[in-house]
Residue, then its C-alpha position, 0 to 999 in steps of 0.5 A: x496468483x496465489x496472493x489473490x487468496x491471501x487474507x493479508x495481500x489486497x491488489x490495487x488496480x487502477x483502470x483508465x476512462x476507457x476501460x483499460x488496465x494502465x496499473x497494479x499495486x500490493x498492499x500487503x498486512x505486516x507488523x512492526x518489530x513491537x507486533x504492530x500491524x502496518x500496511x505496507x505499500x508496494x511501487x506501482x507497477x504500470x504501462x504509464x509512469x505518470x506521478x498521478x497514478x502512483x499518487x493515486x495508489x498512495x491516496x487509496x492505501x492512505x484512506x485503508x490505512x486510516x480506516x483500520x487504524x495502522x500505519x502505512x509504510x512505502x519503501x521510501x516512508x512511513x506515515x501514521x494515519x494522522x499524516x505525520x511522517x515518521x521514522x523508517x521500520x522494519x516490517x515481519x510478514x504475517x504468513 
């Protein structure tokens, strides 16, 4: 996959106790119309559509977002790193 060596794409796989890869996400660097960046979060895919395991690929993309300081934006939301929700926004990729 050539997004593997994309500075601005990280995937996110989870893994359950035996072992097996059960779920992927992308969490892709982009910028708001003002030149912002955001993080965006892609659905999960996986074998398994429990809500924990997409839950849980918030939860890390949230903790990411917090640490650089940006917020992160799903499909369905946007959320600043101080968890207040806000307005949808359009989102520019940086490659």
């Amino acid at each position: 996959m050539a997004c593997l060596s994309e500075p601005t794409i990280k995937i996110i796989q989870i893994y359950n106790e035996d072992g097996n890869f059960i779920a992927r996400s992308v969490l892709r660097l982009m910028q708001d119309e003002s030149g912002d960046p955001q993080l965006y979060l892609e659905p999960a895919y996986s074998t398994n559509n429990h809500k924990a395991i997409e839950d849980a690929c918030l939860r890390f993309a949230q903790q990411k977002a917090q640490e650089m300081g940006v917020k992160l934006c799903t499909d369905d939301k946007s959320f600043s790193t101080s968890s207040d929700r806000s307005e949808k926004k359009t989102l520019l990729s940086l490659g």
